[in-house]
GUBA-831033 format. One line per field, with one value per residue: residue number from 1; x, y, z of N, C-alpha, C in turn; chain. Coordinates in steps of 0.02 Angstrom, whole numbers, padded with zeros to 5 digits, m for minus. Layout:
BEGIN
resi = [NUM_...]
nu = [X_...]
nv = [Y_...]
nw = [Z_...]
cau = [X_...]
cav = [Y_...]
caw = [Z_...]
cu = [X_...]
cv = [Y_...]
cw = [Z_...]
chain = [A_...]
This chain:
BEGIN
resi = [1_2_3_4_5_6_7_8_9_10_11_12_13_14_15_16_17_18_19_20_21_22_23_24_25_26_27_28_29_30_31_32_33_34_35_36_37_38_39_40_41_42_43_44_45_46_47_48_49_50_51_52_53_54_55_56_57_58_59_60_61_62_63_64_65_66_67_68_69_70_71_72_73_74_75_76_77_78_79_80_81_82_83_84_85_86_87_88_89_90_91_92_93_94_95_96_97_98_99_100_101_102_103_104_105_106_107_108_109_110_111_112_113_114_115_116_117_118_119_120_121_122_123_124_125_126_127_128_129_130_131_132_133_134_135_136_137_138_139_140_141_142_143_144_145_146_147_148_149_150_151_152_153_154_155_156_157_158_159_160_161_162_163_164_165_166_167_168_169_170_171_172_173_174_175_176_177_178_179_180_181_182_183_184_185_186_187_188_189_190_191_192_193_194_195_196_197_198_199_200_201_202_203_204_205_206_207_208_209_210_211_212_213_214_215_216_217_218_219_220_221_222_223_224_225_226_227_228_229_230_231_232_233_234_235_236_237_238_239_240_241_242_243_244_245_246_247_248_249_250_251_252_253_254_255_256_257_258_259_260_261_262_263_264_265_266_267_268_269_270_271_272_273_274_275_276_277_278_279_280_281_282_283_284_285_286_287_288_289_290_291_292_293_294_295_296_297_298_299_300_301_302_303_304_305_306_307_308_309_310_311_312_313_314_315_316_317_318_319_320_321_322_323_324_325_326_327_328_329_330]
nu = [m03727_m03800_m03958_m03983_m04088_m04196_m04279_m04146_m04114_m04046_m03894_m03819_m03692_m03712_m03734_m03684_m03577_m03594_m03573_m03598_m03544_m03659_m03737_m03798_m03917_m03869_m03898_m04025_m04087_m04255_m04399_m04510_m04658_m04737_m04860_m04901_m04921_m04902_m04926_m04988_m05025_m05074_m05095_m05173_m05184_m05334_m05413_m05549_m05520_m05390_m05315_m05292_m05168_m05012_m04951_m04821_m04743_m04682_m04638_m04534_m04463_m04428_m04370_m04308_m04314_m04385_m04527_m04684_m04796_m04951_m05078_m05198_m05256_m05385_m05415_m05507_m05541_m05643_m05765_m05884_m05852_m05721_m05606_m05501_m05341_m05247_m05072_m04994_m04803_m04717_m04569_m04485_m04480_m04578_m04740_m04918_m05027_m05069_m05116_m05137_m05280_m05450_m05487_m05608_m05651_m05565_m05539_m05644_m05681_m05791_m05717_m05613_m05494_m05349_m05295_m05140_m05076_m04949_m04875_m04787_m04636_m04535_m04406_m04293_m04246_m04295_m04412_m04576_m04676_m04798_m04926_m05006_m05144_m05254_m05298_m05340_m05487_m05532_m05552_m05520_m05593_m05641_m05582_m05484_m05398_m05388_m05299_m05264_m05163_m05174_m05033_m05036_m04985_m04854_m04694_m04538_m04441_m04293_m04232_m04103_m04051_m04026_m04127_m04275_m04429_m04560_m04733_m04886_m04989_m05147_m05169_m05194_m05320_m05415_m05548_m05679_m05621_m05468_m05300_m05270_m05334_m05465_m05604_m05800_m05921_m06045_m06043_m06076_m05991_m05932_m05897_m05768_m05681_m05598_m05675_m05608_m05463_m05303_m05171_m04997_m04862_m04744_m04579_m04646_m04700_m04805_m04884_m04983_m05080_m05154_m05234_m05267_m05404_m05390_m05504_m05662_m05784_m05962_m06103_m06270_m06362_m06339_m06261_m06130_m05961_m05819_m05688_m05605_m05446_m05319_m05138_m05067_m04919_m04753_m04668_m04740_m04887_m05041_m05192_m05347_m05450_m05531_m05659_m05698_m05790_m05757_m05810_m05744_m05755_m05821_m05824_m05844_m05973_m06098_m06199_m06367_m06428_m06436_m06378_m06222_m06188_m06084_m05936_m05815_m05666_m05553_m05356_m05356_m05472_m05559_m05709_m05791_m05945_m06095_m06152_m06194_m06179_m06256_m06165_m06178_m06221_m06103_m05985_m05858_m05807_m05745_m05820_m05721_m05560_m05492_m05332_m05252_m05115_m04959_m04901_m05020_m05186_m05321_m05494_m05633_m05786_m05922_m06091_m06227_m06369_m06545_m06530_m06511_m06517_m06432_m06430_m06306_m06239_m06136_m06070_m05945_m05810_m05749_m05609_m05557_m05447_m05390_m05287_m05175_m05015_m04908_m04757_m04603_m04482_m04312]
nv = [m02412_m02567_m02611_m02775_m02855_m02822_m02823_m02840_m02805_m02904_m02870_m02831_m02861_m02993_m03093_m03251_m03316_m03470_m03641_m03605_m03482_m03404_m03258_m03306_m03298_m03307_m03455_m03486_m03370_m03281_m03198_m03066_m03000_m02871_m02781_m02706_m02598_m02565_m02450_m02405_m02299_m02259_m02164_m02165_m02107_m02040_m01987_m01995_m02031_m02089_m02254_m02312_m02352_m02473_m02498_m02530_m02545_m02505_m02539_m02511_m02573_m02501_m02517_m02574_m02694_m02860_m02864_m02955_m03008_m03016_m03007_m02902_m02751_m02666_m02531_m02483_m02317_m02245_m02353_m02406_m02419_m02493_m02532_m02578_m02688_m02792_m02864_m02933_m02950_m03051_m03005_m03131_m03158_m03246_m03221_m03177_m03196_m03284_m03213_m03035_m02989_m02917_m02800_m02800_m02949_m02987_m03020_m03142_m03155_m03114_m02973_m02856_m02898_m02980_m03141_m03193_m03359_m03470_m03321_m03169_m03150_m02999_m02929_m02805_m02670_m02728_m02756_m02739_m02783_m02699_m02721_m02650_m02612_m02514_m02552_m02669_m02666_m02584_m02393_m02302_m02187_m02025_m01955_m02019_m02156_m02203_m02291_m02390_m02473_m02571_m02648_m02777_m02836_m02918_m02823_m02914_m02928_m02993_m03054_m03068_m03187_m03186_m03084_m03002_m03039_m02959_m02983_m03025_m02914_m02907_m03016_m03217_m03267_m03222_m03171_m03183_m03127_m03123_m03079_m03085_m03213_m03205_m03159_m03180_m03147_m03179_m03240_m03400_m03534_m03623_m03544_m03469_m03536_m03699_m03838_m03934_m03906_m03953_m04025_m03947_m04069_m04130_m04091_m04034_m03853_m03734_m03609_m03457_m03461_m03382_m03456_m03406_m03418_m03450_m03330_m03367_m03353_m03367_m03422_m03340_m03427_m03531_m03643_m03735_m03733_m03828_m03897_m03792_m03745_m03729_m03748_m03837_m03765_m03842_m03870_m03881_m03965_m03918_m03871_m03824_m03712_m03625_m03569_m03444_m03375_m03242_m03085_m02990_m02822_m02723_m02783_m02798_m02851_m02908_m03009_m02974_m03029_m03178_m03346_m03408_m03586_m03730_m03821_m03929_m04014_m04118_m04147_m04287_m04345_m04322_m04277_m04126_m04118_m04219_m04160_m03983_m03865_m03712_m03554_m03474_m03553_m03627_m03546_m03487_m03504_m03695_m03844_m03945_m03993_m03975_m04080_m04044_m04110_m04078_m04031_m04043_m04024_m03909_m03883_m03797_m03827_m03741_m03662_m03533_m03517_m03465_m03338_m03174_m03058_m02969_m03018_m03126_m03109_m03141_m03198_m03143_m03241_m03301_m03389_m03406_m03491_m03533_m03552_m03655_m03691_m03837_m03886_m03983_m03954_m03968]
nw = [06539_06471_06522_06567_06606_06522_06371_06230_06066_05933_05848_05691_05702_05789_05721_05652_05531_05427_05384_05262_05232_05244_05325_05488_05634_05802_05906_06006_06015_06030_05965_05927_05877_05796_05772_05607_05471_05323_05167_05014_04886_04725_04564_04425_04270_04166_04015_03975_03824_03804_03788_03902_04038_04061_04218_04315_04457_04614_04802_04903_05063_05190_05331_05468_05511_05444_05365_05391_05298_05304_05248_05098_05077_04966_04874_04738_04638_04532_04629_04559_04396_04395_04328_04348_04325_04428_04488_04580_04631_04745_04833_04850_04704_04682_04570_04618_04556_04407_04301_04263_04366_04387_04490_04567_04570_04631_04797_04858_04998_05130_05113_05086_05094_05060_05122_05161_05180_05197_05291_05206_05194_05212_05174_05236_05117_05013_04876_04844_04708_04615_04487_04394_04261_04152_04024_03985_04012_03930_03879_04034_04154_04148_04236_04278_04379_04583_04661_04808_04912_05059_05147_05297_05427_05543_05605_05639_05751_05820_05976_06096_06191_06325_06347_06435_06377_06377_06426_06338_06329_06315_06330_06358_06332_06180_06176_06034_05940_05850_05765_05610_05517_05408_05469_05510_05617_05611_05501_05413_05469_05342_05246_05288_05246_05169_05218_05287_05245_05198_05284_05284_05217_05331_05250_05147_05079_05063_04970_04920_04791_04632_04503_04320_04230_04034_03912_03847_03749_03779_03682_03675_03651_03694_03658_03723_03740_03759_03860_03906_03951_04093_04124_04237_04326_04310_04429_04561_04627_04632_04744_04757_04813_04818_04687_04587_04443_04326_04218_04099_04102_03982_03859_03679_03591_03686_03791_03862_03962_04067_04110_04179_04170_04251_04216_04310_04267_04275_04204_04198_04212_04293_04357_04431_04453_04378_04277_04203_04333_04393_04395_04518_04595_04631_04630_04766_04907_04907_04978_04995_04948_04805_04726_04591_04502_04463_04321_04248_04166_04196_04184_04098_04080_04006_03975_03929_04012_03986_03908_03833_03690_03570_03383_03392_03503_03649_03818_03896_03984_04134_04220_04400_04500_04664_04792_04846_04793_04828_04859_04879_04977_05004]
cau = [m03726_m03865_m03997_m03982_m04169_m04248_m04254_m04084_m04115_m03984_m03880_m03793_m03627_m03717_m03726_m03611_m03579_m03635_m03532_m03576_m03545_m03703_m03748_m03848_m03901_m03840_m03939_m04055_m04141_m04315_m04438_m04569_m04703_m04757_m04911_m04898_m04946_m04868_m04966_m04981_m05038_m05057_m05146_m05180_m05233_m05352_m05459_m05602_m05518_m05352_m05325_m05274_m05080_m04991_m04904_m04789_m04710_m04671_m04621_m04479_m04464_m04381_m04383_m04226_m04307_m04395_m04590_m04716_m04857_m05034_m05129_m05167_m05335_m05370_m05484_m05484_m05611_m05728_m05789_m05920_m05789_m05702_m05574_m05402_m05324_m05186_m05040_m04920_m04755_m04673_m04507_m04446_m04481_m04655_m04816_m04972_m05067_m05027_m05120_m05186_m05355_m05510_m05488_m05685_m05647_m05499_m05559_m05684_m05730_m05805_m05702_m05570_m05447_m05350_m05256_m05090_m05066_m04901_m04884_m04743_m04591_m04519_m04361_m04254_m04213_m04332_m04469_m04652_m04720_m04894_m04921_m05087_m05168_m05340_m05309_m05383_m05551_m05551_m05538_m05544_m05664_m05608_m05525_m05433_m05426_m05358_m05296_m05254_m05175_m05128_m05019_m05029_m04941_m04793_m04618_m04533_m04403_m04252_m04203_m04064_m04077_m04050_m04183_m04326_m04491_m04637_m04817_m04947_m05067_m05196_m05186_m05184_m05386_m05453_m05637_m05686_m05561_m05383_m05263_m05247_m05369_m05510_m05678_m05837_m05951_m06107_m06050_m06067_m05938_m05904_m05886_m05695_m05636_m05626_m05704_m05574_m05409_m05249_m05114_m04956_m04847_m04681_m04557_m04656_m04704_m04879_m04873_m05042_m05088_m05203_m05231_m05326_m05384_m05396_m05593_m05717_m05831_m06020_m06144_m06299_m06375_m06339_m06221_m06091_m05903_m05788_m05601_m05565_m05393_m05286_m05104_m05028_m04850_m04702_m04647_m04781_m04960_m05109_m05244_m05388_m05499_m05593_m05662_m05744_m05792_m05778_m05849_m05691_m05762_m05805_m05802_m05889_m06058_m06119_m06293_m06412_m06462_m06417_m06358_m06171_m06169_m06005_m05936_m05749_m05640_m05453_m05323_m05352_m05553_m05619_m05768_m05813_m06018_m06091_m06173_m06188_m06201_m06255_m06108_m06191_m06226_m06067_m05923_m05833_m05769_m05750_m05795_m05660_m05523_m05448_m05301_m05227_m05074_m04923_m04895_m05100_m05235_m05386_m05530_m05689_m05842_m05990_m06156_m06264_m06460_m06608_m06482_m06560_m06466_m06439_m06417_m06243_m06210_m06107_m06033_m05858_m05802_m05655_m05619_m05508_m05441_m05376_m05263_m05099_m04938_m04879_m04704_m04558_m04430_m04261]
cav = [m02486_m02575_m02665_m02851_m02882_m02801_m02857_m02827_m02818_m02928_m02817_m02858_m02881_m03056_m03142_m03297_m03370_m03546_m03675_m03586_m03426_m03356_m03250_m03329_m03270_m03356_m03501_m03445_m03318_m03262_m03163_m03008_m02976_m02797_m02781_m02649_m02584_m02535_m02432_m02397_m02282_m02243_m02104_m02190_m02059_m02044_m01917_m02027_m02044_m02120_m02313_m02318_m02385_m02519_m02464_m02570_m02502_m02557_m02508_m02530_m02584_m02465_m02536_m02613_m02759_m02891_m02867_m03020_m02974_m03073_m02989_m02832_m02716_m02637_m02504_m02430_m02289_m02239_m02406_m02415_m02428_m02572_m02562_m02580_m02740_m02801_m02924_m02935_m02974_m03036_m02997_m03160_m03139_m03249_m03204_m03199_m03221_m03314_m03140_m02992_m02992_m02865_m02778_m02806_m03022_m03007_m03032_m03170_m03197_m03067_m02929_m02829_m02907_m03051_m03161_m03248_m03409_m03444_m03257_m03157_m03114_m02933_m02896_m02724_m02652_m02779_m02717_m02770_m02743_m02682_m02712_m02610_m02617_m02501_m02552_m02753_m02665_m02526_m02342_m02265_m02122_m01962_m01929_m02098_m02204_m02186_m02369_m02377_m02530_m02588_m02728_m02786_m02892_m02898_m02811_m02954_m02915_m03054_m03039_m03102_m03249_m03157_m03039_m03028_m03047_m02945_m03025_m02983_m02845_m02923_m03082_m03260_m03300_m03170_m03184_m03207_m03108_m03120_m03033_m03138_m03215_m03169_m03209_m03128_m03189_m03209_m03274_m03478_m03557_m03660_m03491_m03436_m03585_m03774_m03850_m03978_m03890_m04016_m03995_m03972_m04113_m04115_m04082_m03960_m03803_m03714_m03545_m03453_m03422_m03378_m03477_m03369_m03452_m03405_m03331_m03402_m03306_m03409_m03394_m03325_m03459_m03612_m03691_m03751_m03720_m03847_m03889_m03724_m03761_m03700_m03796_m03821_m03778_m03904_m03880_m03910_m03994_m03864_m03863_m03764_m03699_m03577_m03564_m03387_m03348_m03165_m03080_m02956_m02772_m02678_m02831_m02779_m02891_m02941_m03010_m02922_m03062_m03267_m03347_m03465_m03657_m03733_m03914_m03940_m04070_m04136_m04193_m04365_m04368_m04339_m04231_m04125_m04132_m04254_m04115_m03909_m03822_m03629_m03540_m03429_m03589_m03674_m03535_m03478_m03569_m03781_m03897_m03991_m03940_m04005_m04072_m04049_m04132_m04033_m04024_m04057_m03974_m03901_m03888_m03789_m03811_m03681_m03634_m03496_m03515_m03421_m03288_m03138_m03013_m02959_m03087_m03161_m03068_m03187_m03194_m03170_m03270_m03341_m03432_m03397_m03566_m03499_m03608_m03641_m03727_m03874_m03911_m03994_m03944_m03991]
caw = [06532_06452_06578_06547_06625_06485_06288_06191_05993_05889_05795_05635_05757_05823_05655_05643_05451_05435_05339_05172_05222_05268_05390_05523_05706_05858_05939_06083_06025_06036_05906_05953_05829_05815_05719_05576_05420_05259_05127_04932_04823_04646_04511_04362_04216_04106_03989_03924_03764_03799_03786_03972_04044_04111_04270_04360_04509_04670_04841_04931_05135_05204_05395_05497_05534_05418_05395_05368_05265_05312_05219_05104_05073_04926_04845_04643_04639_04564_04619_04513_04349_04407_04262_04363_04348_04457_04492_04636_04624_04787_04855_04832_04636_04630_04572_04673_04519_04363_04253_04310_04386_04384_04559_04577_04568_04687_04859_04858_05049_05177_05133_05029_05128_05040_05172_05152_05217_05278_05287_05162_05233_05143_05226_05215_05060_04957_04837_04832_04654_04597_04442_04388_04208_04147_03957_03971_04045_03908_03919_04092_04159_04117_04295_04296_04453_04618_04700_04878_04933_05144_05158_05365_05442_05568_05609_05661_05798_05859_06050_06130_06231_06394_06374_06451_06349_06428_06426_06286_06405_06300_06380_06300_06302_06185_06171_05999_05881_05831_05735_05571_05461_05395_05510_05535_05668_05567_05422_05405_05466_05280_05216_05287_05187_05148_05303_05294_05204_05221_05336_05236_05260_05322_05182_05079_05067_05035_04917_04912_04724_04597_04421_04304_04164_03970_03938_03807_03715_03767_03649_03713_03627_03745_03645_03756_03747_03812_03879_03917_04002_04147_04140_04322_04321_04329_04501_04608_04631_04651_04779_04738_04892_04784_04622_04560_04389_04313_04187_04086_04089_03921_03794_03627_03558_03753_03791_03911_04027_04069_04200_04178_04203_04226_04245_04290_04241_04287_04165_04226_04183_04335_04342_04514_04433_04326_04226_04217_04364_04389_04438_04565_04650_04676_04674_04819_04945_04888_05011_05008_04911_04744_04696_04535_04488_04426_04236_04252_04163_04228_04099_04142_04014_04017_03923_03953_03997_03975_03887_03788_03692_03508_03369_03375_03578_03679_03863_03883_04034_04141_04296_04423_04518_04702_04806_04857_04768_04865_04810_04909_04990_05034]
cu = [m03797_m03911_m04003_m04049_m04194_m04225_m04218_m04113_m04042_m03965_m03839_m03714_m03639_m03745_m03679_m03624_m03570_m03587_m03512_m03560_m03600_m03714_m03819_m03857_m03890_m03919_m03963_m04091_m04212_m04355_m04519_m04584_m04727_m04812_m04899_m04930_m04892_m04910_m04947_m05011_m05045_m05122_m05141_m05221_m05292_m05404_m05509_m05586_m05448_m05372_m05314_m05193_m05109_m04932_m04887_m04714_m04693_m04671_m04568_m04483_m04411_m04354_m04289_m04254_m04345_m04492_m04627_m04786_m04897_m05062_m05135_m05249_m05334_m05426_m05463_m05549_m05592_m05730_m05846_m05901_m05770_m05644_m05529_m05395_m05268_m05170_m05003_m04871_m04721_m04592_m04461_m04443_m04555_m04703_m04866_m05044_m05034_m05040_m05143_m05255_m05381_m05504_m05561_m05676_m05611_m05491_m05614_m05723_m05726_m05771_m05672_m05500_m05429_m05285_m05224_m05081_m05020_m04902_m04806_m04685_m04540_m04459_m04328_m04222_m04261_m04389_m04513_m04660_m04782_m04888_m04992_m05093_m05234_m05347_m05354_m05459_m05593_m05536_m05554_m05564_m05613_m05561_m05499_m05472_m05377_m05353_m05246_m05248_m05137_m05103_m05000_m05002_m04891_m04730_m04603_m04454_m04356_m04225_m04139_m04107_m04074_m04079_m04246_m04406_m04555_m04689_m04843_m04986_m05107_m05210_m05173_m05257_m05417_m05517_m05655_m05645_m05499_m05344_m05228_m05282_m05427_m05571_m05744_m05884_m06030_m06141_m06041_m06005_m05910_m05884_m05799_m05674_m05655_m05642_m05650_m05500_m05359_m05199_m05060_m04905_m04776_m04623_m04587_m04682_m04779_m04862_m04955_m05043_m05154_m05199_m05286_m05337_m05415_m05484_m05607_m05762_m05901_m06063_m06200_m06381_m06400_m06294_m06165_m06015_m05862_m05721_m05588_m05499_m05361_m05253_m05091_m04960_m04816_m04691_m04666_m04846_m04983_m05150_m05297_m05453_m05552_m05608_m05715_m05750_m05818_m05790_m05795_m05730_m05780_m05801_m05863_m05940_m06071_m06180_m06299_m06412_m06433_m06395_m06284_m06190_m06102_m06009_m05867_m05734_m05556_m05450_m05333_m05422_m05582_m05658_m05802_m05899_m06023_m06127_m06169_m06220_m06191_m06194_m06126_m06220_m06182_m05989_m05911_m05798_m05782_m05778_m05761_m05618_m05507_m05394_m05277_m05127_m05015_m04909_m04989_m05128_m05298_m05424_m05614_m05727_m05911_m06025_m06184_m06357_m06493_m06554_m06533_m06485_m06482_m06429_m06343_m06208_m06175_m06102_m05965_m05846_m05761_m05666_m05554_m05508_m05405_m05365_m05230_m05064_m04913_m04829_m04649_m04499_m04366_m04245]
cv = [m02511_m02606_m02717_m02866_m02847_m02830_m02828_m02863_m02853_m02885_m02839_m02903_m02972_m03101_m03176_m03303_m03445_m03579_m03653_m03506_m03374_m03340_m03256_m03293_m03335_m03409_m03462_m03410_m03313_m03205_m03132_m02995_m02908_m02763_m02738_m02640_m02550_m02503_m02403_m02347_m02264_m02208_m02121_m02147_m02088_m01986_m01941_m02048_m02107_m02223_m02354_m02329_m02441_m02485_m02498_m02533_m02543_m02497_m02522_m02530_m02547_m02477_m02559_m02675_m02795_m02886_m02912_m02996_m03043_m03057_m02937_m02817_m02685_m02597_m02459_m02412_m02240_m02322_m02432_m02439_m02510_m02588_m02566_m02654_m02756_m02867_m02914_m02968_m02972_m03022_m03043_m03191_m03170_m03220_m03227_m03227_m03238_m03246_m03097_m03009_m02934_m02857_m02800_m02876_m03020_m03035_m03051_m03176_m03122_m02986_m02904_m02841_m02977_m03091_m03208_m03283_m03472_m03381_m03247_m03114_m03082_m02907_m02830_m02709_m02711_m02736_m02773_m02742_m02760_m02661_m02685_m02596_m02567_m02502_m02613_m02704_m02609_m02461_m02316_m02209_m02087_m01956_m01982_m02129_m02183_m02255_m02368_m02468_m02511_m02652_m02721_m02857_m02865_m02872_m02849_m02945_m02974_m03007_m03075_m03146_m03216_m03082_m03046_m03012_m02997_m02967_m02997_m02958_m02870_m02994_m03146_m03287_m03218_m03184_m03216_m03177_m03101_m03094_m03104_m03137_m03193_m03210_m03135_m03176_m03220_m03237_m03370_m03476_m03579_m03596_m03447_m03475_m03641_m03787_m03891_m03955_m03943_m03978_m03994_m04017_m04093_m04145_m04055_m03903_m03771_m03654_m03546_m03443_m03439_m03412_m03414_m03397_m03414_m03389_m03364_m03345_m03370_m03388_m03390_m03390_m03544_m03636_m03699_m03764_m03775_m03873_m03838_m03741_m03719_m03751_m03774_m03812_m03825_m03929_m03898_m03928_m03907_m03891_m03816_m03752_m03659_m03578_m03480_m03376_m03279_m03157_m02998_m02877_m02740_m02694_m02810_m02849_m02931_m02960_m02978_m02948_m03138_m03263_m03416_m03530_m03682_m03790_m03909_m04009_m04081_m04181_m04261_m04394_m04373_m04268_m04204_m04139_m04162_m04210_m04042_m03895_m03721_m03599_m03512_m03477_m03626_m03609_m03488_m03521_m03649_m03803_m03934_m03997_m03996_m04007_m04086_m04059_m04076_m04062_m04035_m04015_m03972_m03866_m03861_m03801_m03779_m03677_m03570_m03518_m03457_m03345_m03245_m03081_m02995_m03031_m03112_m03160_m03161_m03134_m03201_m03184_m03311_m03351_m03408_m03468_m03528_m03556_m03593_m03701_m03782_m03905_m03944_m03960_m03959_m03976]
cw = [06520_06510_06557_06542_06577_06410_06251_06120_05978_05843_05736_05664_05781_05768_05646_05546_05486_05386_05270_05176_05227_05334_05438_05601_05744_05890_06005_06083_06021_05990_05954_05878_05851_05766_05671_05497_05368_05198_05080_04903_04765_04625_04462_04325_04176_04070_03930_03866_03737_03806_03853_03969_04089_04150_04320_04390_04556_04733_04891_05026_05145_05293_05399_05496_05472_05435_05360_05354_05277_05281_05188_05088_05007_04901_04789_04651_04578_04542_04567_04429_04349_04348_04281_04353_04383_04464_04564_04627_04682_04805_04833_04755_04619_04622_04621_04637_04458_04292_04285_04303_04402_04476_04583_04608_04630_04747_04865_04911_05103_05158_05072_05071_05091_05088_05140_05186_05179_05223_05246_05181_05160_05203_05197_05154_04999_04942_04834_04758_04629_04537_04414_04304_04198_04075_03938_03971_03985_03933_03979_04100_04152_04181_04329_04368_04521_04655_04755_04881_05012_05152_05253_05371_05520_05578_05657_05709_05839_05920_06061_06165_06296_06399_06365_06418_06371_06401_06378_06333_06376_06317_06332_06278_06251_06155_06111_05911_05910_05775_05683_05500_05470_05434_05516_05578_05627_05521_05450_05417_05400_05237_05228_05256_05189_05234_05333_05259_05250_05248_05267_05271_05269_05256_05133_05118_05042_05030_04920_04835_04671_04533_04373_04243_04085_03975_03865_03778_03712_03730_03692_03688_03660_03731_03683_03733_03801_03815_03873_03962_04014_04139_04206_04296_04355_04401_04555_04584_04661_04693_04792_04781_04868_04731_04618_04483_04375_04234_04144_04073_03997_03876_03755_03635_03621_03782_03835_03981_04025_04123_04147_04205_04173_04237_04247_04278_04240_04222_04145_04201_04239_04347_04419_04504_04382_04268_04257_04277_04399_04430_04505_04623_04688_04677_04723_04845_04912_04967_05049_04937_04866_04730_04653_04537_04440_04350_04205_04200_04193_04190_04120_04077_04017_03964_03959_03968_04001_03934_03828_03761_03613_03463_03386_03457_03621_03754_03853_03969_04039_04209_04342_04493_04595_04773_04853_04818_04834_04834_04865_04914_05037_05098]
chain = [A_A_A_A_A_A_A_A_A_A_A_A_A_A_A_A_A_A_A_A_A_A_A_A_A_A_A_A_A_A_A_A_A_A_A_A_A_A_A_A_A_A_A_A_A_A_A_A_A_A_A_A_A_A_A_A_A_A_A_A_A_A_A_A_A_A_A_A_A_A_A_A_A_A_A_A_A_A_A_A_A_A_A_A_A_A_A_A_A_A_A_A_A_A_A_A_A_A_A_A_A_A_A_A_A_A_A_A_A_A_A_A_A_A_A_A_A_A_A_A_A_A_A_A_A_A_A_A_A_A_A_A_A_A_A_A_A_A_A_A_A_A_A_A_A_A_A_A_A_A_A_A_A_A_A_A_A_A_A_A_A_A_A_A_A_A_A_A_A_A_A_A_A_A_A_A_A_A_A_A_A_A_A_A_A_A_A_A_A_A_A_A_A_A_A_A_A_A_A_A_A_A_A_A_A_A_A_A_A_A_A_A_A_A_A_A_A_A_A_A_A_A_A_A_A_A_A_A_A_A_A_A_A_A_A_A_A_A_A_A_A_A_A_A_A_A_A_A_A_A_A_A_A_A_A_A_A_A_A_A_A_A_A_A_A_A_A_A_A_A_A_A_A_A_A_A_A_A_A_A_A_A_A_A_A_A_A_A_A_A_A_A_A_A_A_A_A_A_A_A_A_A_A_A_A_A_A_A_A_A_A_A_A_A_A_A_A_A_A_A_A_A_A_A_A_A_A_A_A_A]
């Protein structure tokens, strides 16, 4: 006979259907987090000569219970290279980015850790997919790449209502880390994110995601390039917490030396600077975050300075806009 005083898992048996027919669990219950890990990897060829692949795969949850991804890690070696690009495709079919992105760009703040916020729930029998590219970047080194991803997070565990919980052994004050987002103790505070990011309100919804926008070819020249646009999609307003600009691997006629200045610019005409400023001074973390209006565009315009190179050599360069989706929901 089971012991009551201790925690009873819900088993498929204690699922009612709900007016429409789905199956729901019973009122009462209670949820245990169980920290864990899930891990990836892939052998992407190559023999110096080929044009590289695209290799979209996935991985399938193989668990009983439902696991909530916070976060994932990632490393394509030989680092030095840098030619993988990747996408994610979650479970519940969206993207995490709107194109693939240069593994190098990917993880803007402290780490190689990119944190979801709200976290991504991948329940049993659902596929994650990794979509991995080394043709955008050019051919890859002779003995390809090797990309290692960890998605962490929780296995999320329902109790019955009459059982009994036991205590976290780690207590509820813990000193100065927690099991989450991303922090390091020495870094600036303005540096884990907007200083001020908005609550979301009740009735929507916040989606983390990436914009990536088309690149430019700058002349090395100065002359300045502008409305480069990023549309927002239909469905929701954007809020953009980060801005990084990259730089696409392996592009033929490339100058030597310069430095980027950028200026953005909303649909609407409003301007975050009243003239160019150096990228390496304003991206990363925002401030205080932007938002862009759905069906919107977002319009970066860049020059190069002090730029040296052959005659005609350009920059090729692109922005990546880094957010979340705020859309309503019923």
């Amino acid at each position: 006979m089971a012991d009551l005083s201790m925690p009873q898992l819900l088993t498929q048996a204690d699922y009612i259907l709900d007016s429409c027919g789905r199956p729901t669990p019973p009122d009462g219950i209670s949820w245990v987090d169980i920290p864990g890990h899930v891990g990836y990897s892939r052998s992407l060829p190559g023999d110096g000569t080929a044009p590289g692949t695209t290799d979209i795969t996935g991985l399938v949850h193989h668990g009983r219970v439902p696991f909530f991804v916070r976060g994932v890690t990632a490393t394509a070696l030989p680092a030095a290279t840098q030619g993988v690009y990747w996408r994610l495709k979650f479970p519940n079919g969206r993207f995490f980015q709107s194109s693939y992105t240069p593994h190098a760009s990917a993880f803007g703040i402290g780490s190689d850790r990119q944190l979801f916020m709200p976290e991504v729930e991948w329940r049993p029998g659902e596929k994650m997919f990794v979509d991995l590219d080394t043709t955008i970047a050019g051919p890859p080194p002779a003995d390809g790449y090797q990309v290692s991803m960890m998605f962490d997070g929780v296995y999320r565990f329902q109790v019955r209502s009459n059982g009994r919980i036991p205590p976290n052994p780690l207590g509820l004050n813990l000193p100065r880390y927690y099991r989450g987002a991303n922090q390091n103790i020495m870094c600036p505070e303005f540096r884990y994110g907007p200083g001020c990011p908005s609550e979301t309100p009740d009735g929507y919804q916040d989606e983390e995601f990436t914009y990536v926008s088309p690149t430019a070819n700058l002349p090395i020249t100065g002359a300045p390039l502008t409305n480069i646009g990023t549309q927002i999609e239909p469905d929701s307003d954007f809020y953009i917490r980060q801005i990084w600009g990259y730089f696409p691997a392996n592009q033929p006629n490339q100058g030597t030396s310069g430095t980027v200045s950028i200026r953005l610019t909303r649909g609407d005409g409003y301007q975050v600077s009243q003239n160019y400023l150096p990228l390496l001074d304003v991206q990363g973390v925002m401030f205080k975050e932007l938002k862009v209006k759905a069906r919107d565009n977002l319009y970066f315009d860049a020059l190069v300075v002090d730029g040296t190179g052959a005659v005609g050599s350009v920059f090729t360069f692109g922005m990546y806009f880094v957010g979340v989706k705020r859309r309503r929901v019923s």
